[in-house]
N, CA, C and O atoms as a MOPAC input file, in Angstrom:
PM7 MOZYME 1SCF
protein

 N   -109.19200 1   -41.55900 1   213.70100 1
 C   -108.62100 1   -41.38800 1   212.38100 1
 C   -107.15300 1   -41.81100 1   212.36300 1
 O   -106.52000 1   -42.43200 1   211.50800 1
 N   -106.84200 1   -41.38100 1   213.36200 1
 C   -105.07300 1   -41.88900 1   213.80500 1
 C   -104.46500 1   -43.07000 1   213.65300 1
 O   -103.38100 1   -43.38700 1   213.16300 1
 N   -105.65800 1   -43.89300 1   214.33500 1
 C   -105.54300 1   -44.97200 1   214.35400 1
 C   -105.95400 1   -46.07500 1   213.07900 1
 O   -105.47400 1   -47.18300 1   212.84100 1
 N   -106.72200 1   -45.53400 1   212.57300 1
 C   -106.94800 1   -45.93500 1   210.96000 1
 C   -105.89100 1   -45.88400 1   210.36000 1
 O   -105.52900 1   -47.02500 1   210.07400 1
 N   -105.40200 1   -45.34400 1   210.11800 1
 C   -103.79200 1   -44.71000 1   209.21500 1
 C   -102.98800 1   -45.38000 1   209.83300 1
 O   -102.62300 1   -46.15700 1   208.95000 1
 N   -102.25600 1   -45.73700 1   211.01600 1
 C   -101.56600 1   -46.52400 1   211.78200 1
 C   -102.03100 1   -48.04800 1   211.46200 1
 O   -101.06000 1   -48.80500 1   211.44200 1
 N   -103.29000 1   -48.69300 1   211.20400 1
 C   -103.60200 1   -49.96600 1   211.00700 1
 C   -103.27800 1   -50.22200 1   209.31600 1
 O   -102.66200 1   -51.13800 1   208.77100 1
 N   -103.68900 1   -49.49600 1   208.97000 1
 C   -103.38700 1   -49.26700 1   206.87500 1
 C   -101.92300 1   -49.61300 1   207.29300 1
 O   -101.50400 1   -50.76500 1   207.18300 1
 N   -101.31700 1   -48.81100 1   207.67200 1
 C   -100.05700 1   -48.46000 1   207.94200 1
 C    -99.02700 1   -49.74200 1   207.78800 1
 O    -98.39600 1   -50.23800 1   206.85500 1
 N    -99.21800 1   -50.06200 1   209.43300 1
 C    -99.09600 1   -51.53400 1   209.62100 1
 C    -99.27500 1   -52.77900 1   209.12800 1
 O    -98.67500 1   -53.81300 1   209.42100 1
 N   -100.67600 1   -52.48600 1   207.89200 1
 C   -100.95300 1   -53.75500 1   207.58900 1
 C    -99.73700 1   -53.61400 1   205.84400 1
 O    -99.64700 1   -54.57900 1   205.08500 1
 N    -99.21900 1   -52.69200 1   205.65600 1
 C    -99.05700 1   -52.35000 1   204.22000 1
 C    -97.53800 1   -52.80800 1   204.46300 1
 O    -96.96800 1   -53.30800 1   203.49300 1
 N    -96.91000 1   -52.69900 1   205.53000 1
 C    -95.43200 1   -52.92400 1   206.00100 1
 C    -95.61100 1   -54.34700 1   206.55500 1
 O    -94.52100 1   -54.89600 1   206.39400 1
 N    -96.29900 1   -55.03300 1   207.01600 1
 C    -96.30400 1   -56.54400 1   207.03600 1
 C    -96.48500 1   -57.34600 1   205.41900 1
 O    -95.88600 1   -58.32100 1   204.96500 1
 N    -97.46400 1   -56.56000 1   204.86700 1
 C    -97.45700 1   -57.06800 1   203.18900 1
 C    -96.45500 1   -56.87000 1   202.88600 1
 O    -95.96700 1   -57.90300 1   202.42900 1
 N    -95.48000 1   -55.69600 1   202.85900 1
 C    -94.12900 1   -55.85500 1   201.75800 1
 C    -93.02700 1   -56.71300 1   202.78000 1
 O    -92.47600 1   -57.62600 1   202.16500 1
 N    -92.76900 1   -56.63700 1   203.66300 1
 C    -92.18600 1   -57.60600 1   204.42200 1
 C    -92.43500 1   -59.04800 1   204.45200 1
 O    -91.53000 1   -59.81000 1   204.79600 1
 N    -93.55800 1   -59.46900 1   204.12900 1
 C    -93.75500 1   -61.07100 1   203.85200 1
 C    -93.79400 1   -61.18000 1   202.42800 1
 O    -93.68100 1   -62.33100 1   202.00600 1
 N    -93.94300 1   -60.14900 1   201.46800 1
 C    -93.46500 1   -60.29100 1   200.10700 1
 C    -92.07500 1   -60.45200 1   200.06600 1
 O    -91.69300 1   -61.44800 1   199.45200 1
 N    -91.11100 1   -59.63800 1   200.62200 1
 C    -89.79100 1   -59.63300 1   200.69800 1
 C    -89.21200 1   -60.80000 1   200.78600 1
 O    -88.46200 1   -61.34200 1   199.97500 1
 N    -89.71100 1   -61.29200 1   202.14200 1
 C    -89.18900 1   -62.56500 1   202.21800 1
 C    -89.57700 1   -63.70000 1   201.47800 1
 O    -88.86500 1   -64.64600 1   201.14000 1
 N    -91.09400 1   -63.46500 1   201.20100 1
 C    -91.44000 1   -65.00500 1   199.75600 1
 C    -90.21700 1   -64.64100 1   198.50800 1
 O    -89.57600 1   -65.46600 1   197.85900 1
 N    -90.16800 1   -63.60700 1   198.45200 1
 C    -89.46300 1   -62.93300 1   197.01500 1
 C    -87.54100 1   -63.58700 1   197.39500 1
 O    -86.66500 1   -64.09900 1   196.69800 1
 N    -87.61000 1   -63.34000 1   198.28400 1
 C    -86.20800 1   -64.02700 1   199.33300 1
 C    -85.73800 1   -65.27800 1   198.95200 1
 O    -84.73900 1   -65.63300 1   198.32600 1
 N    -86.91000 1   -66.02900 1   199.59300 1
 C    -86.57500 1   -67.69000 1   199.73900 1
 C    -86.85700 1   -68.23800 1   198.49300 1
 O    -86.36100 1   -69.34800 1   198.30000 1
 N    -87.83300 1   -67.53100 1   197.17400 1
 C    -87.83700 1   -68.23600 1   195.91500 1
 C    -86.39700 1   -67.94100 1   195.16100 1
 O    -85.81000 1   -68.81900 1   194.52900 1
 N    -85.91800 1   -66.63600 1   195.30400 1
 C    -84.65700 1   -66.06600 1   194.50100 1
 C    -83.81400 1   -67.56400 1   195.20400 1
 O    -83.07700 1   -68.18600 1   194.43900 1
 N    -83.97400 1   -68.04000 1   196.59300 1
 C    -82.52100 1   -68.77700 1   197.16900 1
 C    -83.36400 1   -70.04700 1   196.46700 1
 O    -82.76700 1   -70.15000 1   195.39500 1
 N    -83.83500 1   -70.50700 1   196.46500 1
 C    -84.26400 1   -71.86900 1   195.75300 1
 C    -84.21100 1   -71.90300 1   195.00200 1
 O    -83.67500 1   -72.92500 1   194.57300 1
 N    -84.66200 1   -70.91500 1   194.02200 1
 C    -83.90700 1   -71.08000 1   192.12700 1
 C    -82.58000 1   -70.75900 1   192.33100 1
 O    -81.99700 1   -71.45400 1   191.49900 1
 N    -81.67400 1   -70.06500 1   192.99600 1
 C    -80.31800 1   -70.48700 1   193.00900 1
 C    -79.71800 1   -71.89500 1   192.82300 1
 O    -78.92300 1   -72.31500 1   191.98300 1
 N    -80.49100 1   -72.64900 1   194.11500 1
 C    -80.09600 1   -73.58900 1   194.65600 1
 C    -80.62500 1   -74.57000 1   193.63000 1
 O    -79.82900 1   -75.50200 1   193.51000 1
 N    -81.62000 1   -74.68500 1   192.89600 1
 C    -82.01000 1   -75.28100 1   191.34700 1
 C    -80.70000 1   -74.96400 1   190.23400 1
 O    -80.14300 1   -75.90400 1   189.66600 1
 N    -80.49900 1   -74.26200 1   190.12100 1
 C    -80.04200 1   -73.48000 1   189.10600 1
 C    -78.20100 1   -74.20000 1   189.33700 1
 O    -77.52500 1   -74.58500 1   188.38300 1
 N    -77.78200 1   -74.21800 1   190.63300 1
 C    -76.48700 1   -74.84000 1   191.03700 1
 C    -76.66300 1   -76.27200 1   190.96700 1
 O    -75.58200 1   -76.76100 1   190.63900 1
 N    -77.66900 1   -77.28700 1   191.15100 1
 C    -78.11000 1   -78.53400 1   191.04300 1
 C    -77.91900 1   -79.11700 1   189.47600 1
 O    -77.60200 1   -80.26200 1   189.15300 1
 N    -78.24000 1   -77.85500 1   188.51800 1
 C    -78.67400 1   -78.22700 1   187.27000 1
 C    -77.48200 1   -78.14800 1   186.54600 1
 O    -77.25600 1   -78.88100 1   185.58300 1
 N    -76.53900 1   -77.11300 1   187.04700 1
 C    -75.13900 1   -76.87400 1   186.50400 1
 C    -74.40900 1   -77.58700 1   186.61300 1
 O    -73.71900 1   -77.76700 1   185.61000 1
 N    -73.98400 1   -78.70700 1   188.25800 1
 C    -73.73100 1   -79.85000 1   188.52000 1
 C    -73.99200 1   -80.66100 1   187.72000 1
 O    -73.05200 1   -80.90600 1   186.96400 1
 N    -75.22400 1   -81.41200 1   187.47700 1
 C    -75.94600 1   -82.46400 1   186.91600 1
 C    -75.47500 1   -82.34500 1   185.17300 1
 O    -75.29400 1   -83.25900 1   184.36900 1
 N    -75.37700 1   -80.96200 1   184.99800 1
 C    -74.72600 1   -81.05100 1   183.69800 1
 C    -73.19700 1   -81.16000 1   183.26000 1
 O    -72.86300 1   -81.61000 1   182.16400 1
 N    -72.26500 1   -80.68500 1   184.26500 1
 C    -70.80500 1   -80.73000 1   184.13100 1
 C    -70.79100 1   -82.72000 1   184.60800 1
 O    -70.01900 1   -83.59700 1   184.22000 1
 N    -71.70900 1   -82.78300 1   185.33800 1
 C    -71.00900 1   -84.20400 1   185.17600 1
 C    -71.22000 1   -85.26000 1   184.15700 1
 O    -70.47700 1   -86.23300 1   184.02700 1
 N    -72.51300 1   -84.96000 1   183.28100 1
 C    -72.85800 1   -85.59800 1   182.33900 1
 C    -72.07600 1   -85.16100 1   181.02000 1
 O    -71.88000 1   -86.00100 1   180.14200 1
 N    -71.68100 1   -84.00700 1   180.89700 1
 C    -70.32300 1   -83.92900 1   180.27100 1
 C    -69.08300 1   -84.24800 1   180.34500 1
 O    -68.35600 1   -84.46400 1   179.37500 1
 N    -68.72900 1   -84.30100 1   181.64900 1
 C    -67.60100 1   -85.06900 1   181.75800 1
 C    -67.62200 1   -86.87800 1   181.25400 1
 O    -66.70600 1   -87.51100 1   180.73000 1
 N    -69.08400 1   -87.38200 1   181.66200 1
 C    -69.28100 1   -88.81900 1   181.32700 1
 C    -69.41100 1   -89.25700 1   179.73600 1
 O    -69.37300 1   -90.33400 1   179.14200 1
 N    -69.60700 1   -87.67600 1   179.29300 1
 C    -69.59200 1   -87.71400 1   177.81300 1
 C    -68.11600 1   -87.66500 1   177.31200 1
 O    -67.72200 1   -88.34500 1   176.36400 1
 N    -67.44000 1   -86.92400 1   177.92600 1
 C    -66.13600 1   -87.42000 1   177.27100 1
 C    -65.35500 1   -88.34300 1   177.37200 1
 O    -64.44700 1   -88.64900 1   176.59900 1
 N    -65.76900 1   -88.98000 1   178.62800 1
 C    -64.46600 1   -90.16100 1   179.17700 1
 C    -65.47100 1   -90.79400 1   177.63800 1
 O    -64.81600 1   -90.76000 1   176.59600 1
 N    -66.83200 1   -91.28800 1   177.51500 1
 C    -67.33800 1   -92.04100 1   176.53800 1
 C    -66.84900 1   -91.94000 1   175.40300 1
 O    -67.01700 1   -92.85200 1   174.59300 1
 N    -66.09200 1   -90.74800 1   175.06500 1
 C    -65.97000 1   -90.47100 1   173.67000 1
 C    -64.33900 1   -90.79900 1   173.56500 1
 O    -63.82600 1   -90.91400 1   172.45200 1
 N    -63.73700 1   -90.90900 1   174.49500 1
 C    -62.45400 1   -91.50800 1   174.78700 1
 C    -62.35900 1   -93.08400 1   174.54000 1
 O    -61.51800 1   -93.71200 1   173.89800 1
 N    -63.37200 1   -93.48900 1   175.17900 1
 C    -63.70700 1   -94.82200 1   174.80200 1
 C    -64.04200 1   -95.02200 1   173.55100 1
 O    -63.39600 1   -95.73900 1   172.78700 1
 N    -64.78700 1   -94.57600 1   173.33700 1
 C    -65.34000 1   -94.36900 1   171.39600 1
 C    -64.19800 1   -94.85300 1   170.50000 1
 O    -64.13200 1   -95.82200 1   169.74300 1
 N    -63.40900 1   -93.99000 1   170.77600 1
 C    -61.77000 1   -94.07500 1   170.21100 1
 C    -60.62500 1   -94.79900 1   170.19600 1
 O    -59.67800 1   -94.91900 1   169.41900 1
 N    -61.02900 1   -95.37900 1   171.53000 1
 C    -60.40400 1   -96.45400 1   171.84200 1
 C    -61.03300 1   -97.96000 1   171.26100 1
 O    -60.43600 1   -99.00300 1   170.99600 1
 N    -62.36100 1   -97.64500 1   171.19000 1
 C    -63.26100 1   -99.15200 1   170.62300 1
 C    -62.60200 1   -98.75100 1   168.78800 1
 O    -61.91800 1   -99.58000 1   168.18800 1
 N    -62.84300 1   -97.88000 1   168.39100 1
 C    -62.65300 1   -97.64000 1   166.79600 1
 C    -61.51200 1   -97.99700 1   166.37100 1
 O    -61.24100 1   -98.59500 1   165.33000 1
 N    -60.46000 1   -97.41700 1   167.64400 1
 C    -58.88500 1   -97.66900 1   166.97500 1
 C    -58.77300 1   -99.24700 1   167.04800 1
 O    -58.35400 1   -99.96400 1   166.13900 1
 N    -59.20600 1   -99.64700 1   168.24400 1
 C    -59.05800 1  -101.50000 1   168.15300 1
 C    -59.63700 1  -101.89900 1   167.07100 1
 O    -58.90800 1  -102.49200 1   166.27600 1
 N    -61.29200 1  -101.68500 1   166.64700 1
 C    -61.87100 1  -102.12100 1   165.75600 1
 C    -60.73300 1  -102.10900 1   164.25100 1
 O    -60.32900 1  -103.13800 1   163.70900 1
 N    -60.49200 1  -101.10800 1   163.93900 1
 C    -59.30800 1  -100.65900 1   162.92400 1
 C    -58.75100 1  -102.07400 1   162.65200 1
 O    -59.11700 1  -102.87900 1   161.79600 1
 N    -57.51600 1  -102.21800 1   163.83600 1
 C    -56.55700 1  -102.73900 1   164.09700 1
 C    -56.86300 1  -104.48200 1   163.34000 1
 O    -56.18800 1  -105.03600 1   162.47200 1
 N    -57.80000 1  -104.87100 1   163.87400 1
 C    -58.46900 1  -105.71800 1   163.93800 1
 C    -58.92900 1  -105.78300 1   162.54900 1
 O    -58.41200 1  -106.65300 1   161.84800 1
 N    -59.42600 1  -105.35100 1   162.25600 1
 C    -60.24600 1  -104.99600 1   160.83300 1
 C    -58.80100 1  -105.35600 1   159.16100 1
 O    -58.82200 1  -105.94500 1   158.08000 1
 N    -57.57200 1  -104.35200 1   160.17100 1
 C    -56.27800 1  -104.66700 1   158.93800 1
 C    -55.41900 1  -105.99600 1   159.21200 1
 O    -54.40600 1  -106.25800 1   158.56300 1
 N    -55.94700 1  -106.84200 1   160.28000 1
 C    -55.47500 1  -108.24600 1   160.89600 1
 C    -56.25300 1  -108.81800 1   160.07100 1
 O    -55.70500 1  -109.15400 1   159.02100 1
 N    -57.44800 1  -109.07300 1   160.18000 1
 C    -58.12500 1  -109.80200 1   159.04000 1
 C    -58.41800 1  -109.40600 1   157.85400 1
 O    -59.13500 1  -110.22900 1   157.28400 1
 N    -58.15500 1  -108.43300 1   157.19000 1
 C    -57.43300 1  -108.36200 1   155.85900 1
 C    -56.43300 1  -109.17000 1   155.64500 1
 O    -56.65800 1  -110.12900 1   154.90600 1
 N    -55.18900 1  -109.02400 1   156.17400 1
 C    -53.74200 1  -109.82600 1   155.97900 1
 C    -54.44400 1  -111.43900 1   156.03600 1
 O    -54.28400 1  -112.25700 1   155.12900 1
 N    -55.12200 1  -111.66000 1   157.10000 1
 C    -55.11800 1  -112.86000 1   157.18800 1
 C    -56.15700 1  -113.51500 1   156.07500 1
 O    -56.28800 1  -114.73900 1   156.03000 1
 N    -56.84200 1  -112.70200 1   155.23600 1
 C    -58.00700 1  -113.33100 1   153.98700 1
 C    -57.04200 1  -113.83300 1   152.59800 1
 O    -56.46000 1  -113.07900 1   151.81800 1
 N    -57.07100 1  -115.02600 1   152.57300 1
 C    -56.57000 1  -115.30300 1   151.42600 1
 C    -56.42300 1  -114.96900 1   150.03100 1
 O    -57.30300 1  -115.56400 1   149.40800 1
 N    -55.69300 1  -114.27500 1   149.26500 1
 C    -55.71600 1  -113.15500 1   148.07500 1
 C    -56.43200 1  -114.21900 1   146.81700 1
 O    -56.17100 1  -115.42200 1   146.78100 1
 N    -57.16500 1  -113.68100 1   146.03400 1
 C    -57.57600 1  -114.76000 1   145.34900 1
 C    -56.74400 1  -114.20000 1   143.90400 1
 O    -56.78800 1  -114.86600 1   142.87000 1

């Protein structure tokens, strides 16, 4: 009987111990997702703004350009 209870025993403390650790290494891999994704997004924001810097820079030339050939259209 002793030994029944000792095998239950044993087998019930290897189950939560290899749960522990599956429960372990998924928590560290969705970390490690979760830090990948935060990356992947600060840099695509950053690429969004240098773009939108550019944006501004294409518009203000466009402008510029735009009141050059005005002046230069002959007034009728």
């Amino acid at each position: 009987m002793i030994e029944l209870i000792a095998a239950t025993g044993g087998a019930l403390l290897t189950a939560i111990f290899v749960s522990a650790g599956s429960l372990s290494y998924r928590g560290k891999k969705n970390r490690e997702d979760v830090v990948s994704l935060l990356t992947k997004v600060e840099l695509i924001s950053d690429k969004m703004d240098d773009m939108h810097a550019d944006m501004r820079d294409i518009y203000g030339r466009l402008n510029s350009l735009d009141i050059a050939v005005a002046e230069l259209r002959p007034k009728r």
